[in-house]
Each structure stands twice: as C-alpha cells, then as structure tokens.
mmCIF file of the N, C-alpha and C atoms, coordinates in Angstrom:
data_MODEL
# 
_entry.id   MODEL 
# 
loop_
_atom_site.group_PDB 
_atom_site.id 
_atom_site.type_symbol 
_atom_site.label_atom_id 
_atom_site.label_alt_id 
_atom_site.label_comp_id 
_atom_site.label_asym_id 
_atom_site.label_entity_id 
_atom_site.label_seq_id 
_atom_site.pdbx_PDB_ins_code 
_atom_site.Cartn_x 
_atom_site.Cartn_y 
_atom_site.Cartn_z 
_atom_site.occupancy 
_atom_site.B_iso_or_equiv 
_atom_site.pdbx_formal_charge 
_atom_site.auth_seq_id 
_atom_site.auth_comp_id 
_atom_site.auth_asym_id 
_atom_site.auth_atom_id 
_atom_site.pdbx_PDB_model_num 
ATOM 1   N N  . UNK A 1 1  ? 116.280 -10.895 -17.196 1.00 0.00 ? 1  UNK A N  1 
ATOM 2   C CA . UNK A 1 1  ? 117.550 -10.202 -17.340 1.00 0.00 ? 1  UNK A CA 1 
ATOM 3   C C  . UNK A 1 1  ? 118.291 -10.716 -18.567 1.00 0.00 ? 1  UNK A C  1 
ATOM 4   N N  . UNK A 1 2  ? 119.353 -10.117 -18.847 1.00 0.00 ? 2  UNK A N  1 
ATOM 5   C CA . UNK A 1 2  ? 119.966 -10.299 -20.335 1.00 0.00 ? 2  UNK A CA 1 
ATOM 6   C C  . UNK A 1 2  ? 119.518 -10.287 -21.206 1.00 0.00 ? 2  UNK A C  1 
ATOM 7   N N  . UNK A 1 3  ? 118.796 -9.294  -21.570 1.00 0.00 ? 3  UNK A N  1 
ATOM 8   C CA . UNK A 1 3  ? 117.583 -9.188  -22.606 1.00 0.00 ? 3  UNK A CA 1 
ATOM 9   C C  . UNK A 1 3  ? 118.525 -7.953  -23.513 1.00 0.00 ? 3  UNK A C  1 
ATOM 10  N N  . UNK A 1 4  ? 118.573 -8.017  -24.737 1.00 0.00 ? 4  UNK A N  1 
ATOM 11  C CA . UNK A 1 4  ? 118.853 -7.273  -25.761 1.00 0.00 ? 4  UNK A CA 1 
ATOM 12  C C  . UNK A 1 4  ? 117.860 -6.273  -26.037 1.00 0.00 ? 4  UNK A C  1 
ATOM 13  N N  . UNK A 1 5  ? 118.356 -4.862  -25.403 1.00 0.00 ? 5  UNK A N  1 
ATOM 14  C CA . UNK A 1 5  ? 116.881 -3.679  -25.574 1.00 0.00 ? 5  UNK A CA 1 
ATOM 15  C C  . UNK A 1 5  ? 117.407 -2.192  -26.031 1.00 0.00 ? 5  UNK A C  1 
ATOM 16  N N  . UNK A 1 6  ? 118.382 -2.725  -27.164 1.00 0.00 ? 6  UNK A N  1 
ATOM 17  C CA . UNK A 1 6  ? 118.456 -1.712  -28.237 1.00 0.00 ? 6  UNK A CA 1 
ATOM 18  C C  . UNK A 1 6  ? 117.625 -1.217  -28.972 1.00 0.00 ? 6  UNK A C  1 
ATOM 19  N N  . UNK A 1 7  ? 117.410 0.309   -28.630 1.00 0.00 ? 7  UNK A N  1 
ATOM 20  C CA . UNK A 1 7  ? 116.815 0.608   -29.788 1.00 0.00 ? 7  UNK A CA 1 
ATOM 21  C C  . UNK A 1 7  ? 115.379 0.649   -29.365 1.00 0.00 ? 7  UNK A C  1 
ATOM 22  N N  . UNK A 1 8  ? 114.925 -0.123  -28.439 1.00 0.00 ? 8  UNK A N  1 
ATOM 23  C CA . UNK A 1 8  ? 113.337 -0.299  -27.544 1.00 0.00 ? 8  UNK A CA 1 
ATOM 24  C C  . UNK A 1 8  ? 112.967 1.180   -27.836 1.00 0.00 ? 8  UNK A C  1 
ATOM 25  N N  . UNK A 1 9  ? 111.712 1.452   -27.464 1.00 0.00 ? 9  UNK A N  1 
ATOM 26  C CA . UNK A 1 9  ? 111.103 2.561   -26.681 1.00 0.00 ? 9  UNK A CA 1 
ATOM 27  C C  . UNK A 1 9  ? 110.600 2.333   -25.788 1.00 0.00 ? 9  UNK A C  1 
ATOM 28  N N  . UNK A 1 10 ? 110.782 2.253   -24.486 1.00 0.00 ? 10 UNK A N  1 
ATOM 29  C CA . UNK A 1 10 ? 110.330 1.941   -23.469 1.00 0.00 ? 10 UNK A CA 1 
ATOM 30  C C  . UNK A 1 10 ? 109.748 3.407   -22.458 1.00 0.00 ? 10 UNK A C  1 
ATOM 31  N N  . UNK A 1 11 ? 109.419 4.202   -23.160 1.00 0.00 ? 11 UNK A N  1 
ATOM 32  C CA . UNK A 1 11 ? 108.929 5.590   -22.498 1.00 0.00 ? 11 UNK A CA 1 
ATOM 33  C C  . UNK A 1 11 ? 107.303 5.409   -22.144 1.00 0.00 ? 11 UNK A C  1 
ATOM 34  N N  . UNK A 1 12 ? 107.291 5.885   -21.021 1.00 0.00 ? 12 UNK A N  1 
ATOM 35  C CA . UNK A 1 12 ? 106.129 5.955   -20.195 1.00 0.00 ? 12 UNK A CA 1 
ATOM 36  C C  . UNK A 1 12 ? 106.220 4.329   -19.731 1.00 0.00 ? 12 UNK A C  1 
ATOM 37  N N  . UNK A 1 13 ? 106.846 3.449   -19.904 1.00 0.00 ? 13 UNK A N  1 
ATOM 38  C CA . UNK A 1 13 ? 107.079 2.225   -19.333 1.00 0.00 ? 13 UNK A CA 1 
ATOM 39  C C  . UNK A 1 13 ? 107.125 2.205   -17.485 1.00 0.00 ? 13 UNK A C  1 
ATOM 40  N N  . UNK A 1 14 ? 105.696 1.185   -16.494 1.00 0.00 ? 14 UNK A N  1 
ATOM 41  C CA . UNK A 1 14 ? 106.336 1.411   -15.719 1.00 0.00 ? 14 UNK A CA 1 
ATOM 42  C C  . UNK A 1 14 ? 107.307 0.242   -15.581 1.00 0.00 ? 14 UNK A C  1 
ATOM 43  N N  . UNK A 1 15 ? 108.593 0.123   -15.354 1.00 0.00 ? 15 UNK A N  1 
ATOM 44  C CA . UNK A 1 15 ? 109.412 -0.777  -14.445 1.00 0.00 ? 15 UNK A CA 1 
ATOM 45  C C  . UNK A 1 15 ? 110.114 -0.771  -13.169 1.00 0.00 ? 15 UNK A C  1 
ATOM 46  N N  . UNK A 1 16 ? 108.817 -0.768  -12.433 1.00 0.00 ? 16 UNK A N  1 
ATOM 47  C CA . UNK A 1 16 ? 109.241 -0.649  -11.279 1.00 0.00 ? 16 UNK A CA 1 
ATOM 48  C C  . UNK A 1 16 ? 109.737 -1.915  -10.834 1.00 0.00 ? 16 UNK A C  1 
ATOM 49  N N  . UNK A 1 17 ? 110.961 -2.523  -10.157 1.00 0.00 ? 17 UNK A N  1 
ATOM 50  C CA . UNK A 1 17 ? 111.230 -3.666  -9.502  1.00 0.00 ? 17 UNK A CA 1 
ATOM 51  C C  . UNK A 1 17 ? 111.322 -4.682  -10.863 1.00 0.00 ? 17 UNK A C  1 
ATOM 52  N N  . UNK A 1 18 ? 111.900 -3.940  -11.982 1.00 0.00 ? 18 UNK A N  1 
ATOM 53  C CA . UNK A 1 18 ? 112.013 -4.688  -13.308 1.00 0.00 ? 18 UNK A CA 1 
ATOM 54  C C  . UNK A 1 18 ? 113.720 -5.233  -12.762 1.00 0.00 ? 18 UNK A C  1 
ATOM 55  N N  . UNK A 1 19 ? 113.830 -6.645  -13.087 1.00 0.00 ? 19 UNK A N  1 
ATOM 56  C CA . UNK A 1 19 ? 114.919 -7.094  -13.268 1.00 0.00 ? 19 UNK A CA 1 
ATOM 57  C C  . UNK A 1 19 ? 115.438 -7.085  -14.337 1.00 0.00 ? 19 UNK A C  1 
ATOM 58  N N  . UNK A 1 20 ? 116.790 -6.009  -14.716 1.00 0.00 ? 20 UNK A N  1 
ATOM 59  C CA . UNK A 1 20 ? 116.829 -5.306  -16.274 1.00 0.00 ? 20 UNK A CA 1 
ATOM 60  C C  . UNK A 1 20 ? 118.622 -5.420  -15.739 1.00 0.00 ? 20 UNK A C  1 
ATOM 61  N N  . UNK A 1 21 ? 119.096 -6.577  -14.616 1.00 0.00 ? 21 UNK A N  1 
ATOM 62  C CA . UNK A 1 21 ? 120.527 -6.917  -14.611 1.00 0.00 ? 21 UNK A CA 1 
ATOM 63  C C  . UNK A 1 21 ? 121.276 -7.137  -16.116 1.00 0.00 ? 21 UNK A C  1 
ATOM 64  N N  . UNK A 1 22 ? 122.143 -7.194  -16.468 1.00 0.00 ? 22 UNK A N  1 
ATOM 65  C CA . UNK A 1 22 ? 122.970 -7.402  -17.283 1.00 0.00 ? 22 UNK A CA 1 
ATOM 66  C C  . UNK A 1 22 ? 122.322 -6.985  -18.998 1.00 0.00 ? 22 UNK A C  1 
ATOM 67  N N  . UNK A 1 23 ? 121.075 -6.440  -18.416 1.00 0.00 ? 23 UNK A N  1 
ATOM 68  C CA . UNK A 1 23 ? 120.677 -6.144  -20.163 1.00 0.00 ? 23 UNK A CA 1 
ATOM 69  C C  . UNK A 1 23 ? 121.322 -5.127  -20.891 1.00 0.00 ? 23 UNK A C  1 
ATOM 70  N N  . UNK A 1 24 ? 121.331 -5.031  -22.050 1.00 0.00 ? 24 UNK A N  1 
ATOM 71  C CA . UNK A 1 24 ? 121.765 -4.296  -23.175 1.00 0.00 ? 24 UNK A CA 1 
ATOM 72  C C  . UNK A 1 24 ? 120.630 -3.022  -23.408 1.00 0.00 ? 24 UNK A C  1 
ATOM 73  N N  . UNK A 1 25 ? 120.984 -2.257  -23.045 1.00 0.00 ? 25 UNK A N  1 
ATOM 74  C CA . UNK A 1 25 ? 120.350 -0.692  -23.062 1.00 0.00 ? 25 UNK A CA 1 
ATOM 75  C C  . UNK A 1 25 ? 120.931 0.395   -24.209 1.00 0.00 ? 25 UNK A C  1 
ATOM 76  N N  . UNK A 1 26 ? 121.373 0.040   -24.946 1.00 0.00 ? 26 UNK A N  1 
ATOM 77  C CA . UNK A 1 26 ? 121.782 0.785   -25.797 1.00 0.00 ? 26 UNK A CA 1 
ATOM 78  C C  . UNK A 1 26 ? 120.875 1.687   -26.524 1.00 0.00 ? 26 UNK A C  1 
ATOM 79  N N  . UNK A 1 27 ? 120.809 3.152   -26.587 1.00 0.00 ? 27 UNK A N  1 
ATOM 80  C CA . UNK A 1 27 ? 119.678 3.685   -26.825 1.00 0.00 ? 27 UNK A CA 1 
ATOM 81  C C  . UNK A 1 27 ? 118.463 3.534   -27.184 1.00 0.00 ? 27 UNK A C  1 
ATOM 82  N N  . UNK A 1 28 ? 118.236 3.096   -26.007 1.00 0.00 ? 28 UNK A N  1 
ATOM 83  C CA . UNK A 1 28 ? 116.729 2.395   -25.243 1.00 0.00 ? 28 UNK A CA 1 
ATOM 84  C C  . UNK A 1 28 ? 116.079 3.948   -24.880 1.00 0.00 ? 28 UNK A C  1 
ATOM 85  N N  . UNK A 1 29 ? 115.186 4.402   -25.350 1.00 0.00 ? 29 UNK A N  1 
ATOM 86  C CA . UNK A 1 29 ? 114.449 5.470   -25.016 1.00 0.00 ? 29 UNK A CA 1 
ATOM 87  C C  . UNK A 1 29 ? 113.480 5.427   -23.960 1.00 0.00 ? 29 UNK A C  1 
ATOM 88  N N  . UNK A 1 30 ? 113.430 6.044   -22.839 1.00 0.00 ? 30 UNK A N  1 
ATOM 89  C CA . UNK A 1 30 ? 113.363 6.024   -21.391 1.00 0.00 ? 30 UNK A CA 1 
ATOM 90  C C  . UNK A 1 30 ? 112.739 7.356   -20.984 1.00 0.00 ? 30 UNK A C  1 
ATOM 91  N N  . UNK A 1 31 ? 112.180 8.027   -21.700 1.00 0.00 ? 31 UNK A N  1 
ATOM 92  C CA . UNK A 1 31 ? 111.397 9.587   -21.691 1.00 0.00 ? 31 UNK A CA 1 
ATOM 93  C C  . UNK A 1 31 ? 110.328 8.974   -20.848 1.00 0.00 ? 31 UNK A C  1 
ATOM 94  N N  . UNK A 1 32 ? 110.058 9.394   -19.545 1.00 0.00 ? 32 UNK A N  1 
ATOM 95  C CA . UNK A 1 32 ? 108.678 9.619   -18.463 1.00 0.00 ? 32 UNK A CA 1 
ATOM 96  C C  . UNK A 1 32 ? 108.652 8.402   -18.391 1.00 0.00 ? 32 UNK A C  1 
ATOM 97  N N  . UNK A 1 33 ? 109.532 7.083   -17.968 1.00 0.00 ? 33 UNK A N  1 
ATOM 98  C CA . UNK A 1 33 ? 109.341 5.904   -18.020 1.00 0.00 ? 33 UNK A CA 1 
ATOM 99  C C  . UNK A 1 33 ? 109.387 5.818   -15.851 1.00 0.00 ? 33 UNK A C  1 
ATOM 100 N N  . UNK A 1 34 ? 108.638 4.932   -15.389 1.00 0.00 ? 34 UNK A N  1 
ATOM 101 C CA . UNK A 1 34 ? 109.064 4.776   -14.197 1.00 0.00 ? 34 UNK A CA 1 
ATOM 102 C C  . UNK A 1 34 ? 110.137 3.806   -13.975 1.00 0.00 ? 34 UNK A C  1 
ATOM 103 N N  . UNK A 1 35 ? 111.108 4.113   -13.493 1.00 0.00 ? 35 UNK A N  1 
ATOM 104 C CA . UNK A 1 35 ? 112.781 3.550   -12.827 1.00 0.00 ? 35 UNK A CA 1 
ATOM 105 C C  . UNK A 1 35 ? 112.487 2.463   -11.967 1.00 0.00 ? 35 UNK A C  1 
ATOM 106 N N  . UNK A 1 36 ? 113.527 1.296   -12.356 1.00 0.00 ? 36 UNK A N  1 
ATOM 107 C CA . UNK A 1 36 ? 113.216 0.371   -11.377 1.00 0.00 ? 36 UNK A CA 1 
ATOM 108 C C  . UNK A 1 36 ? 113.238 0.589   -9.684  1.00 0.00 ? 36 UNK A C  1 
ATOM 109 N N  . UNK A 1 37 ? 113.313 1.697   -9.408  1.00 0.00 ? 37 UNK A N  1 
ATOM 110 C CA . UNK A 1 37 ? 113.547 1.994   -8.085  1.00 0.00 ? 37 UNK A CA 1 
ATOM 111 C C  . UNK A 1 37 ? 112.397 3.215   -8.139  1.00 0.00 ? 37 UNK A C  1 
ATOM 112 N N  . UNK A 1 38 ? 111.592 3.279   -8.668  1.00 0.00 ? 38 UNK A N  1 
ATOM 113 C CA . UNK A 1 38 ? 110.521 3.799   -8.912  1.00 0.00 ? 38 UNK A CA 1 
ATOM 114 C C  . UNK A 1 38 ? 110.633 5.829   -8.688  1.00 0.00 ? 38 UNK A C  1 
ATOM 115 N N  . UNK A 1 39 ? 111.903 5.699   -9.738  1.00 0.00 ? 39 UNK A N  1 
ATOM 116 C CA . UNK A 1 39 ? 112.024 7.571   -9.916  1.00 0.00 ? 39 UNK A CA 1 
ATOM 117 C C  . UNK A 1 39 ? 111.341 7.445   -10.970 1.00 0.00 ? 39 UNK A C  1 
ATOM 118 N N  . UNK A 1 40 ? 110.799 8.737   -11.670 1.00 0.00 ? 40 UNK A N  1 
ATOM 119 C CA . UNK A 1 40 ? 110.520 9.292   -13.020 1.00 0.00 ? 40 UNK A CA 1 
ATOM 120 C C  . UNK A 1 40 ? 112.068 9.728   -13.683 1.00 0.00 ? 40 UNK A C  1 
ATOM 121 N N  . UNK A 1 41 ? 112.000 8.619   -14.949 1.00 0.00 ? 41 UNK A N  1 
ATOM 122 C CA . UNK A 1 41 ? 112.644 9.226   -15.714 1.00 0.00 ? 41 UNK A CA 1 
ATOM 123 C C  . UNK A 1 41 ? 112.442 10.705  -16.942 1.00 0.00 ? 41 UNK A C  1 
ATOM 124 N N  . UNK A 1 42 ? 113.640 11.456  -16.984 1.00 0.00 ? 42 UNK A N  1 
ATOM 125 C CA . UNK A 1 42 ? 113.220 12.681  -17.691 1.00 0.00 ? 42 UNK A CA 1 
ATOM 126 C C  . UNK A 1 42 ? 113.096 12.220  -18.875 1.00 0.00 ? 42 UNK A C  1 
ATOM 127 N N  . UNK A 1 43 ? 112.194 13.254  -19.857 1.00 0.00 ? 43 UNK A N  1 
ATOM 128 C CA . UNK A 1 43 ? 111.954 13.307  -21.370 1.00 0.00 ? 43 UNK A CA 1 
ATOM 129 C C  . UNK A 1 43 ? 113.036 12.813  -22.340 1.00 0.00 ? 43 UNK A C  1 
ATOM 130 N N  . UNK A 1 44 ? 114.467 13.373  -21.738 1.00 0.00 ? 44 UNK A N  1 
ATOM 131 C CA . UNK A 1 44 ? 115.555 12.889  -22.878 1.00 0.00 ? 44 UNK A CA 1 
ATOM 132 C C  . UNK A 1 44 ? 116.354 11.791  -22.174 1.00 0.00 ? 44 UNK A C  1 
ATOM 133 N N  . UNK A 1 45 ? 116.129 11.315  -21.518 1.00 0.00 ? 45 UNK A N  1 
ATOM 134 C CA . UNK A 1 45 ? 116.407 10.176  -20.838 1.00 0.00 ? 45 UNK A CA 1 
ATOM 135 C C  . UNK A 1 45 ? 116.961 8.802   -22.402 1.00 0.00 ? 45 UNK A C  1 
ATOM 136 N N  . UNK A 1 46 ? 117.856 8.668   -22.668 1.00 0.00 ? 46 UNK A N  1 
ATOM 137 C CA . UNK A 1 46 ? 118.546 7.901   -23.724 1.00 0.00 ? 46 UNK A CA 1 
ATOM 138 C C  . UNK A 1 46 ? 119.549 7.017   -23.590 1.00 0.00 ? 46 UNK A C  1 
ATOM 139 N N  . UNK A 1 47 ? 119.168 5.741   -23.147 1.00 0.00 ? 47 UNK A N  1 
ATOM 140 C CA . UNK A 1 47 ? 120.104 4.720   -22.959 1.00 0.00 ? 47 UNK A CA 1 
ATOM 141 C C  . UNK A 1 47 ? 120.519 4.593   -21.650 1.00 0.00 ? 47 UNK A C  1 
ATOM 142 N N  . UNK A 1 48 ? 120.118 5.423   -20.562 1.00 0.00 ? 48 UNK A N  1 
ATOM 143 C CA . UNK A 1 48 ? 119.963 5.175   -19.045 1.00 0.00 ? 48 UNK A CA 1 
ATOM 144 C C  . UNK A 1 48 ? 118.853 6.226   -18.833 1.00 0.00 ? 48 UNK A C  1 
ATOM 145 N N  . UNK A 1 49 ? 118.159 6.314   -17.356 1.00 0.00 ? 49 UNK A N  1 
ATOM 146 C CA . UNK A 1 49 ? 117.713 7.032   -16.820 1.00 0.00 ? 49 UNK A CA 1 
ATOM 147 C C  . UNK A 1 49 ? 118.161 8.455   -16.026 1.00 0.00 ? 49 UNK A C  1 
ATOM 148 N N  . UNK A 1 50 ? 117.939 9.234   -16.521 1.00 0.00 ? 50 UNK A N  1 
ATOM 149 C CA . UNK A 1 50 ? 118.534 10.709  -16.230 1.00 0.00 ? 50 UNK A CA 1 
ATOM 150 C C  . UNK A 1 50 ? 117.005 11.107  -15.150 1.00 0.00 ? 50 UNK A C  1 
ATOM 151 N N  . UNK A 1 51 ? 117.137 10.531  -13.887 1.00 0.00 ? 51 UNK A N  1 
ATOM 152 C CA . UNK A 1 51 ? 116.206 10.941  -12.941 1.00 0.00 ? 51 UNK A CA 1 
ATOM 153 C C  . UNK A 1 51 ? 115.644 12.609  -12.863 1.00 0.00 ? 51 UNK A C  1 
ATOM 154 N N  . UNK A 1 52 ? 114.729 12.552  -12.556 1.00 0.00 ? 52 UNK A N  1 
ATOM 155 C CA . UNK A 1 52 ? 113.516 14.306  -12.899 1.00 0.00 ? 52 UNK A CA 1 
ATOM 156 C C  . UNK A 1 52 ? 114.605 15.091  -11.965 1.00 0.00 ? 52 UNK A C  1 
ATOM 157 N N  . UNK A 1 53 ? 115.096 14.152  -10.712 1.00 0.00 ? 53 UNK A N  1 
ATOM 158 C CA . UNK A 1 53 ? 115.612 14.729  -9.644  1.00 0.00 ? 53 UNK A CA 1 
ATOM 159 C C  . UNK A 1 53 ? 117.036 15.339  -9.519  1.00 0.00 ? 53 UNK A C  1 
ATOM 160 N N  . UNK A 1 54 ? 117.722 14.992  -10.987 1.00 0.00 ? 54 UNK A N  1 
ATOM 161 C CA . UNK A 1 54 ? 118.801 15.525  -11.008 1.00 0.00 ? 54 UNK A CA 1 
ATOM 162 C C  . UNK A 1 54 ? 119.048 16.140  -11.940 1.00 0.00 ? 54 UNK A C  1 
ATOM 163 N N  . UNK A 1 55 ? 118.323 16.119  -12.685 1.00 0.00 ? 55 UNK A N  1 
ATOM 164 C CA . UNK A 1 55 ? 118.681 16.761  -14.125 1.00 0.00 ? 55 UNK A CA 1 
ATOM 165 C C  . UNK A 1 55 ? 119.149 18.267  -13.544 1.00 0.00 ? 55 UNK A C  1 
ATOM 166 N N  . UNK A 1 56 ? 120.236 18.665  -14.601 1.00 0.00 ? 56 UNK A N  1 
ATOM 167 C CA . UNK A 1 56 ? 121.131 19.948  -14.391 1.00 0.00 ? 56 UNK A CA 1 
ATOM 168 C C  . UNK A 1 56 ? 119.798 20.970  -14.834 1.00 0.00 ? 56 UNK A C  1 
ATOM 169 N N  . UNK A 1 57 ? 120.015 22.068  -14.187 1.00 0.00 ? 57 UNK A N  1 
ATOM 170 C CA . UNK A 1 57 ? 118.930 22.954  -14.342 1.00 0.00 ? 57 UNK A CA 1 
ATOM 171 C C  . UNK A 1 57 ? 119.306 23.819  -16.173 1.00 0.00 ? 57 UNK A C  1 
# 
C-alpha cells in the first residue's frame, strides 16, 4: 500500500485481494483489469474502476 501509481497501465491486471489502501491512482489505466473485489473493470476505466456492472448504458 502507498505506492505511487500514476500514470501505470495496469489494464488486464489481475488484482484481486490487491492491497492498493492509500495508493495514488491518478490516471492509472484500469481497461479489463480484475478489481480488488474481483469485478471486471470497463475499457475506459481511468484512475478508478468503472465496474462492467454499472456502466451507464
């Protein structure tokens, strides 16, 4: 945790049960990455996870 992850690409990443507390996510790219709570994140997923399951139609 507290890891500086600006700017990462972390897409198609799985982190499931990743301890990612207090880190720095600042457009951290997250396209089809697995969620620490093990959702699929969507394609434009940018600096958080925009779950498959909610995205606005």
């Amino acid at each position: 945790s507290y890891a500086d992850l600006t700017n990462a690409d972390l897409s198609y990443t799985d982190l499931t049960n990743a301890n990612l507390g207090g880190s720095k996510l600042d457009n951290v790219r997250l396209g089809n990455a697995i969620w620490i709570d093990g959702q699929l994140c969507a394609p434009h997923s940018i600096g958080y996870c925009i779950t498959v399951d909610s995205q606005e139609p």
